[in-house]
VEXZAKE-951023 format. One record per residue (C-alpha): residue number from 1; residue in three letters; x, y, z. Coordinates in nm, 4 decimals. Example, Ala and Ser with C-alpha at 12.3 -4.5 7.8 and 13.67 -1.06 7.14 Angstrom:
ATOM num residu       px       py       pz
ATOM   1    Ala   1.2300  -0.4500   0.7800
ATOM   2    Ser   1.3670  -0.1060   0.7140
***
This chain:
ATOM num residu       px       py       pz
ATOM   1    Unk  -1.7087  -1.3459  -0.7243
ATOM   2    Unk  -1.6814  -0.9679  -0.7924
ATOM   3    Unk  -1.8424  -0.7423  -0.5052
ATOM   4    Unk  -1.9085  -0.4096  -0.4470
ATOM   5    Unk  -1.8778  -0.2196  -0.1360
ATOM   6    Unk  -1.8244   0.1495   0.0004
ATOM   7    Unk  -1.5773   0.3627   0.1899
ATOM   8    Unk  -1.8569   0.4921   0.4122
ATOM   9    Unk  -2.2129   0.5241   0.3345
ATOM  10    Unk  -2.3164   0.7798   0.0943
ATOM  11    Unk  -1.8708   0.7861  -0.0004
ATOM  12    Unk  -1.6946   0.6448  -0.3190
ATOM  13    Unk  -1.7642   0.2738  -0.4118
ATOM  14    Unk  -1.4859   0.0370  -0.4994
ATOM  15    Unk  -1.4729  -0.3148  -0.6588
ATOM  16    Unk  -1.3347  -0.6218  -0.5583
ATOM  17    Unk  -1.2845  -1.0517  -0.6465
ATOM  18    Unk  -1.2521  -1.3101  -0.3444
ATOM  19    Unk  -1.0690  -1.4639  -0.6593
ATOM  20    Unk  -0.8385  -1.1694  -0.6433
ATOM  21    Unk  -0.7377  -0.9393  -0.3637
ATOM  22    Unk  -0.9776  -0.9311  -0.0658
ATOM  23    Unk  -1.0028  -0.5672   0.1147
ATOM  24    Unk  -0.7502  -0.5882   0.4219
ATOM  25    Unk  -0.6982  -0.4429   0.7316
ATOM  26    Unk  -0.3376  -0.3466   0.5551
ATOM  27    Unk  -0.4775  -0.1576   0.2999
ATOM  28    Unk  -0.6243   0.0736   0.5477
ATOM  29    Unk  -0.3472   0.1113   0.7852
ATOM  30    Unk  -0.1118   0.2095   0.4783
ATOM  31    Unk  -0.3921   0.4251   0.3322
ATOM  32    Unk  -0.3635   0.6345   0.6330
ATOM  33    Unk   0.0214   0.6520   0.6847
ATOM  34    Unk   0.1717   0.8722   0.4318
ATOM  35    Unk   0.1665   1.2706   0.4667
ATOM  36    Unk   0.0187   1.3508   0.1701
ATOM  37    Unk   0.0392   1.7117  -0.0109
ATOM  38    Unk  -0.1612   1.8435  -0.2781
ATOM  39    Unk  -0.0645   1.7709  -0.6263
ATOM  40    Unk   0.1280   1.4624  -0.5441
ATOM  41    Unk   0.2465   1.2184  -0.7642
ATOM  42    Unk   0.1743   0.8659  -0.6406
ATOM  43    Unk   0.2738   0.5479  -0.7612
ATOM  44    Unk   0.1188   0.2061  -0.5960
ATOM  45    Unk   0.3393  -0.0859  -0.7082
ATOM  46    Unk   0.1545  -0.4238  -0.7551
ATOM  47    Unk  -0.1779  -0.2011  -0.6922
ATOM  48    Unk  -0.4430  -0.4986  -0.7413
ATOM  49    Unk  -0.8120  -0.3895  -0.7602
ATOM  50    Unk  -0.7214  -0.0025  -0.7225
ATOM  51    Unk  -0.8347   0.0325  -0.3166
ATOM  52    Unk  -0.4991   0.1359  -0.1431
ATOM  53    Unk  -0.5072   0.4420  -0.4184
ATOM  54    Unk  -0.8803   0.5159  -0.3507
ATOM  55    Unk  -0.7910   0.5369   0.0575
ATOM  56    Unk  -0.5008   0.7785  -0.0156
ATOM  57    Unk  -0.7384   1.0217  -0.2494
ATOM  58    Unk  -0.9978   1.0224   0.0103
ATOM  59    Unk  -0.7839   1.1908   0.2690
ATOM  60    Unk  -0.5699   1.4277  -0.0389
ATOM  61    Unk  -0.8230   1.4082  -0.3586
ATOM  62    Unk  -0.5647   1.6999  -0.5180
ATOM  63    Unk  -0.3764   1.4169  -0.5327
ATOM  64    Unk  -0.3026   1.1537  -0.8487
ATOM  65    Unk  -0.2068   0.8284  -0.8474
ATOM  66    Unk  -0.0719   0.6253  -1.1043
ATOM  67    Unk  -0.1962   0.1896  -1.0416
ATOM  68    Unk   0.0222  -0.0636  -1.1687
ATOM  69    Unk  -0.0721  -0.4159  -1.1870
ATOM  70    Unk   0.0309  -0.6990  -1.3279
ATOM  71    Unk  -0.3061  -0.8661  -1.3738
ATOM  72    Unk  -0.5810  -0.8159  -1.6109
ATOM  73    Unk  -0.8525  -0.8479  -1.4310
ATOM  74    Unk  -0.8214  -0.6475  -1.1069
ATOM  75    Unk  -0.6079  -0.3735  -1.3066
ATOM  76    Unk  -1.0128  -0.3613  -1.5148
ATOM  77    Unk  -1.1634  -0.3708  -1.1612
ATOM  78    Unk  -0.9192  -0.0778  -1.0784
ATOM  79    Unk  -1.0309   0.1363  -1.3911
ATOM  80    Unk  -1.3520   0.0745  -1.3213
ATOM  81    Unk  -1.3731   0.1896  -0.9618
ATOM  82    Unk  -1.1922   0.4893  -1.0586
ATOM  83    Unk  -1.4548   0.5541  -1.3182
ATOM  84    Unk  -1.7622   0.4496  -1.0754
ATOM  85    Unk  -1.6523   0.7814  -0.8727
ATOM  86    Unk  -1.5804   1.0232  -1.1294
ATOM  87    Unk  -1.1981   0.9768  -1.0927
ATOM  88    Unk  -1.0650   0.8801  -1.4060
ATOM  89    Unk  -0.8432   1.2175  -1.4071
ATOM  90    Unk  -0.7200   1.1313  -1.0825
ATOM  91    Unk  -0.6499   0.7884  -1.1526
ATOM  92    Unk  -0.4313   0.6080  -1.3880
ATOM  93    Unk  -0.4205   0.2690  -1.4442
ATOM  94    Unk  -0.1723   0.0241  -1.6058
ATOM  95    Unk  -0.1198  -0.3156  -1.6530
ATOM  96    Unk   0.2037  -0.4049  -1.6894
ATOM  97    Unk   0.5492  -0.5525  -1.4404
ATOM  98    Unk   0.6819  -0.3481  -1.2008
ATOM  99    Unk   1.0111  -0.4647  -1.2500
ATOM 100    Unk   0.9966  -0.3103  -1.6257
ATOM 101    Unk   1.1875  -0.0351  -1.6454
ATOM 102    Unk   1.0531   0.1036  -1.9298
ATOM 103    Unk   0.7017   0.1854  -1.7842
ATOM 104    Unk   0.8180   0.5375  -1.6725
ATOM 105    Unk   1.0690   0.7779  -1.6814
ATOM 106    Unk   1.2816   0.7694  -1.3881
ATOM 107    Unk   1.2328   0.9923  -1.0882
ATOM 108    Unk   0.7933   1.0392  -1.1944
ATOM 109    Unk   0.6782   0.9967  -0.8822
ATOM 110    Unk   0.6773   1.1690  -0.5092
ATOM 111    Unk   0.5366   0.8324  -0.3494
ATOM 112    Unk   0.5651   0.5359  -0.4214
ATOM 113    Unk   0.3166   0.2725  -0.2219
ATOM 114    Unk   0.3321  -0.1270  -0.1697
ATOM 115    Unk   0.1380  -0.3355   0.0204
ATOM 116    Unk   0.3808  -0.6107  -0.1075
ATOM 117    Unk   0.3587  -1.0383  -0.0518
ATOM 118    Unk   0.4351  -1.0319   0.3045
ATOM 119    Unk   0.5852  -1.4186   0.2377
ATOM 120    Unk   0.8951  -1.5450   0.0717
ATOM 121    Unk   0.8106  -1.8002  -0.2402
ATOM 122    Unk   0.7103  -2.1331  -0.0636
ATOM 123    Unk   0.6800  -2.0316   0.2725
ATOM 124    Unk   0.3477  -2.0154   0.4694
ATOM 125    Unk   0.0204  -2.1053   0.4080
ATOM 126    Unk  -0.0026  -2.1251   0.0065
ATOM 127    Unk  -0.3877  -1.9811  -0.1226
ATOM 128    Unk  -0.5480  -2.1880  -0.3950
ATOM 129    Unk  -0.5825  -1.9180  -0.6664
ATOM 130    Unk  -0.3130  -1.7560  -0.8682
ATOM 131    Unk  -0.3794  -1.4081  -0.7978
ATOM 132    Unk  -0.3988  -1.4448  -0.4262
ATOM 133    Unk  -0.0615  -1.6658  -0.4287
ATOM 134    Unk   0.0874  -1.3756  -0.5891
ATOM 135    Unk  -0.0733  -1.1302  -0.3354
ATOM 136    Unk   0.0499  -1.3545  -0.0294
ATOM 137    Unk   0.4013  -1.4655  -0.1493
ATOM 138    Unk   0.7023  -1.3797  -0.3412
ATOM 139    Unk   0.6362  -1.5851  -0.6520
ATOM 140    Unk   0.5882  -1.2674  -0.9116
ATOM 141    Unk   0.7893  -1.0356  -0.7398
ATOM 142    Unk   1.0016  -0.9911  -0.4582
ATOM 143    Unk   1.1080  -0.7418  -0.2219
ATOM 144    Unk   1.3786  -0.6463  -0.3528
ATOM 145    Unk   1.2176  -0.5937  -0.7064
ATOM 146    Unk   1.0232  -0.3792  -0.5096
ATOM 147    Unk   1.2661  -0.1427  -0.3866
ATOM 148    Unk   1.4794  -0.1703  -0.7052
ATOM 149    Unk   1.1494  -0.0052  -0.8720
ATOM 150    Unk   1.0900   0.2540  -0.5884
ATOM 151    Unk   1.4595   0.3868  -0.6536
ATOM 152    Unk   1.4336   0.4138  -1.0269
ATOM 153    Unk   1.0491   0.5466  -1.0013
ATOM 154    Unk   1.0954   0.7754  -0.7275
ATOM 155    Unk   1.2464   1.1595  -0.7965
ATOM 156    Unk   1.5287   1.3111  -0.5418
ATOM 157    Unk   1.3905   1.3211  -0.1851
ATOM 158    Unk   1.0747   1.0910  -0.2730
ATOM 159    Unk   0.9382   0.8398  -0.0674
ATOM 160    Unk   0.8561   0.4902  -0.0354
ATOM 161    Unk   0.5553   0.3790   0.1969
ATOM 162    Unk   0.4972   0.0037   0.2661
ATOM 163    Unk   0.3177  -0.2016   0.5271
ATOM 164    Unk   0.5230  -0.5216   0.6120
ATOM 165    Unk   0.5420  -0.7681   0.8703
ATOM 166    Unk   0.7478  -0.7089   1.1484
ATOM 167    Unk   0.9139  -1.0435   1.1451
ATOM 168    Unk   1.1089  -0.9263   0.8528
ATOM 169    Unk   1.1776  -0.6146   0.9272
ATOM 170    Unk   1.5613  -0.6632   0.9031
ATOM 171    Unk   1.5549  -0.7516   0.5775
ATOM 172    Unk   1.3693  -0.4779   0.4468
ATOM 173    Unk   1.5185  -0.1906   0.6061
ATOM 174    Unk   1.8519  -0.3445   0.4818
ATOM 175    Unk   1.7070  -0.3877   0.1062
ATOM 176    Unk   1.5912  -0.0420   0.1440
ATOM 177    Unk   1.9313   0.1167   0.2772
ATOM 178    Unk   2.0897  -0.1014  -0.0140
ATOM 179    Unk   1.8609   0.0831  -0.2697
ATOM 180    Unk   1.9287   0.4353  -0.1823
ATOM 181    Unk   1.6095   0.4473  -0.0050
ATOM 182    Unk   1.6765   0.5607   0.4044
ATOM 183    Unk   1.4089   0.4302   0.6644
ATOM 184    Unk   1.2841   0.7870   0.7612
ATOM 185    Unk   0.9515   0.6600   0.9944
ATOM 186    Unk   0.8359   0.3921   1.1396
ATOM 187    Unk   0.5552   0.3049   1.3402
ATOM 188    Unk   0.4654  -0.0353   1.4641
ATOM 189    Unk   0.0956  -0.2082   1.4690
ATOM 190    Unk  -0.0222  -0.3941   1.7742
ATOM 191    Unk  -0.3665  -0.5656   1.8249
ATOM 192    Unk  -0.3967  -0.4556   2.1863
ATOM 193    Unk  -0.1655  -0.2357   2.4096
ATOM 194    Unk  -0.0583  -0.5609   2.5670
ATOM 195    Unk   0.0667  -0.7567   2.2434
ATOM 196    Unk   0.3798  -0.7836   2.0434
ATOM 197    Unk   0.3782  -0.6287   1.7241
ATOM 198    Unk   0.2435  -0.7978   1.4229
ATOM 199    Unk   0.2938  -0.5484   1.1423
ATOM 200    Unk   0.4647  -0.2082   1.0597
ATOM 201    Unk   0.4329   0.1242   0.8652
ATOM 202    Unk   0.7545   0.2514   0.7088
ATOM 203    Unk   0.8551   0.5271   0.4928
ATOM 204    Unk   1.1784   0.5868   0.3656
ATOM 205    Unk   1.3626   0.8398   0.1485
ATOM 206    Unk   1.5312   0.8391  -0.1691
ATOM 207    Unk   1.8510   0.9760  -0.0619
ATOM 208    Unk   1.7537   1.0539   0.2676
ATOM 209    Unk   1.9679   1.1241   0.5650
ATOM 210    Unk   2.0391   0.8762   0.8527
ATOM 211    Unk   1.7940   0.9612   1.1197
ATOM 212    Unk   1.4631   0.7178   1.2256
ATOM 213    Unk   1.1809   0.8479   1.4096
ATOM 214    Unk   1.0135   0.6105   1.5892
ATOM 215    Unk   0.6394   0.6786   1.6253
ATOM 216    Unk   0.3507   0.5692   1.9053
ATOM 217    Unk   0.2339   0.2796   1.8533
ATOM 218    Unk  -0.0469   0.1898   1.6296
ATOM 219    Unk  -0.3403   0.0030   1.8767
ATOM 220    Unk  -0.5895  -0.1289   1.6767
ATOM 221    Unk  -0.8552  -0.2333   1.9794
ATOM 222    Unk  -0.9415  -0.1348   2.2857
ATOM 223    Unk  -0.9344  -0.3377   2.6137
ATOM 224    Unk  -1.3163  -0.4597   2.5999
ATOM 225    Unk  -1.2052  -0.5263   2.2409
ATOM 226    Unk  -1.3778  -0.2174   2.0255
ATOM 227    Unk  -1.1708  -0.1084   1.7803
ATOM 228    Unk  -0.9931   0.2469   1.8316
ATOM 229    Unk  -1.0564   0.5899   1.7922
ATOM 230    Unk  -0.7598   0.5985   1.5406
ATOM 231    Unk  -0.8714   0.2689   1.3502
ATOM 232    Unk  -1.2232   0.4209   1.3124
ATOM 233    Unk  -1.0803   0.6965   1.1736
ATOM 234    Unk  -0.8853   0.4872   0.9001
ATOM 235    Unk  -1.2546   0.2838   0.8121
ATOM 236    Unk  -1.4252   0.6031   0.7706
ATOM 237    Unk  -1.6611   0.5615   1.0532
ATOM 238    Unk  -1.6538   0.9341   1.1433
ATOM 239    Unk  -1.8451   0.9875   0.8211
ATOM 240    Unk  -2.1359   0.7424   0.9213
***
């Protein structure tokens, strides 16, 4: 069922499908993580219904970013909430495979963004629809498709932002590294102070130095279980 919702009240609307991608605490985490300057070229790989790139132009609107998606329907959802806020000249949206190389020039980007299928193909839970299969698990794409397309879409000294679970972190820092793409930040997500990490932030470099910073971690609630300060911040609720 297609729904409607905003960033805060008054603030840009966006459009989703419970039969496609669901808004997600991920989307916000990663909408908040890069260090965005104006002018900006951004890419999101595998971009759904358009939100992650809505997020990032809330916090840097000089930006533009550029949606690919491989399905129809949320890539229309996309255009549309790009055009419900007056964005379509910040926005660009097409529908087409990530893995095709001849969707862009190489090196057209500054950032490039994934929020990718934290799963490998037939592992975990499997959802009923298509679309969030495809979302949840490595049946369309994988992760190394992923970083094969940051390389070629990202220029000299670009980066890559993802949100991932930390569970596989191995693995992706070592597709990265084997893509020309050096692990430059991370920071690590945590429910409470007390609890093992569940998810991280990274951001890597095309061509990038050795050299990791390690940031503070990411607490999303408080100990009588409010959310924090910092997680407000990502949901907009300083604007209410």
């Amino acid at each position: 069922m297609e729904k409607m919702d905003r960033l805060w009240p008054g603030g840009w609307q966006f459009l989703f499908d419970d039969e496609l991608f669901q808004p997600g605490t991920d989307s916000f985490l990663l909408g908040a993580f890069p260090k965005l300057k104006q002018g900006e070229k951004v890419c999101d790989l595998g971009a759904g219904t358009g939100l992650l790139g809505l997020l990032l132009l809330a916090r840097q609107p000089a930006a533009h970013v550029t949606n690919v998606e491989l399905q129809s329907a949320a890539c229309c959802l996309a255009q549309r909430t790009a055009a419900l806020n007056g964005l379509e000249s910040s926005v660009t949206c097409v529908e087409g495979d990530l893995r095709d190389a001849s969707l862009f020039a190489a090196g057209s980007f500054d950032l490039v963004i994934c929020n990718p299928p934290y799963f490998a193909a037939d592992t975990g839970a499997q959802a009923v629809s298509d679309a969030r299969r495809a979302a949840r698990s490595e049946v369309t794409c994988t992760l190394e498709d992923i970083c094969c397309a940051a390389q070629r879409l990202l220029r000299w000294g670009g980066r890559l932002a993802l949100v991932f679970r930390t569970e596989r972190m191995a693995e992706l820092m070592e597709l990265c590294r084997r893509h020309g793409l050096e692990p430059k930040r991370l920071r690590l997500v945590q429910h409470t102070a007390q609890s093992a990490p569940s998810l991280l932030l990274l951001e890597c470099r095309r061509g990038g130095k050795t050299g990791l910073a390690v940031e503070a971690p990411l607490i999303m609630t408080n100990e009588d279980g409010s959310p924090t300060e910092e997680v407000d911040a990502m949901y907009f609720r300083d604007k209410r």
